[in-house]
N, C-alpha and C positions, 0 to 999 in steps of 0.2 A: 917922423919916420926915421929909422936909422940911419946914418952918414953912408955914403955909398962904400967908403971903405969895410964896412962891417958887410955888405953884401956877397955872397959869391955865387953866383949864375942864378943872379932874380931882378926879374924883372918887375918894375911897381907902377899899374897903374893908379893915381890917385884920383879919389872918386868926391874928394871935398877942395874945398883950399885951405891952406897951413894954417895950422894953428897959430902964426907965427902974424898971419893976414889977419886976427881977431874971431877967425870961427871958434863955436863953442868946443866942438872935437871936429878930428879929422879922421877921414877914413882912404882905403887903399886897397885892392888885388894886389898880393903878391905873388907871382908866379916863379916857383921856383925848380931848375931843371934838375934833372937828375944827380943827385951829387952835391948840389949845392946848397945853403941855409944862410943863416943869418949867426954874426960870430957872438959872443959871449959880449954881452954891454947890460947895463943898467937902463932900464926905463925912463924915459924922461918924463913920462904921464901915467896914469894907469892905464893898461893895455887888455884892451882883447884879441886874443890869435884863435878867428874862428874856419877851420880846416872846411874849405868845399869840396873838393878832390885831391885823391891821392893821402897817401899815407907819410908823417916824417914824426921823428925825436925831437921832445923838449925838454928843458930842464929848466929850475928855476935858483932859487939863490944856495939850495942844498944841493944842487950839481947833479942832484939821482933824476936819471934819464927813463922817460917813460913815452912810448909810443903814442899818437893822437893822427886819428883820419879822419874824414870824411866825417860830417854832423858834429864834430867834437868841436870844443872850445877851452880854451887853457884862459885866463885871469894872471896879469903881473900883475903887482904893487908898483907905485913910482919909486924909480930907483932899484927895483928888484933884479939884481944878476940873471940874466936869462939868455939862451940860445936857441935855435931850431936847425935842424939837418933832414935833408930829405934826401935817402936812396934812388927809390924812383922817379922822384919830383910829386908837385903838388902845387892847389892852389892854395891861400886864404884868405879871406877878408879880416884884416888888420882894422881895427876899432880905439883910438885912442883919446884921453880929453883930462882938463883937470878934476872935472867931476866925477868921471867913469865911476860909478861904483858897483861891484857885482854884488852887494846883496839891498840895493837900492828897494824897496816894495812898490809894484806898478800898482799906480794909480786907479781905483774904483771906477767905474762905468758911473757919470751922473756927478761926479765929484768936482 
């Protein structure tokens, strides 16, 4: 999860123990108030930022800022330049791990 100095008016409840503790990924609600996000840092894992409420701005290592609300989900790379800001505030669930992969193929029923 990012250091608290990259935080500005969020609040993170975490929903695993650290990867730090030997979990495979670790996961977290970020609630973030009006005005506030997450400042511009590299991934330490691959990440998922998946938007439950509320609407905010992301960008990833090409800095071009694009809108993400509610149902959406954005995918860093480890090490990927990335930030979030949210006007109104919002929540998300933060998904991160060595293996994360987004284009992983889920598993067969029976397999």
């Amino acid at each position: 999860m990012p250091r608290g100095d990259l935080l500005d008016r969020v609040t993170v409840a975490p929903l695993t123990s650290p990867l730090e503790e030997g979990a495979l990924v670790q996961a977290a609600i970020f609630r973030v108030a009006a005005g506030g996000g997450l400042l511009r840092h590299p991934a330490t894992y691959p990440q998922v930022f998946a938007v439950l409420d509320g609407y905010g701005v992301v960008s990833g290592a090409d800095g071009v800022e694009e809108q993400v609300g509610a149902g959406e989900a954005v995918f860093w790379n480890e090490g990927e330049e990335h930030e979030m800001r949210s006007p109104h505030g919002l929540t998300a669930l933060i998904i991160e791990g060595q293996h994360l992969d987004r284009f992983r193929k889920r598993p067969q029923a029976g397999s």
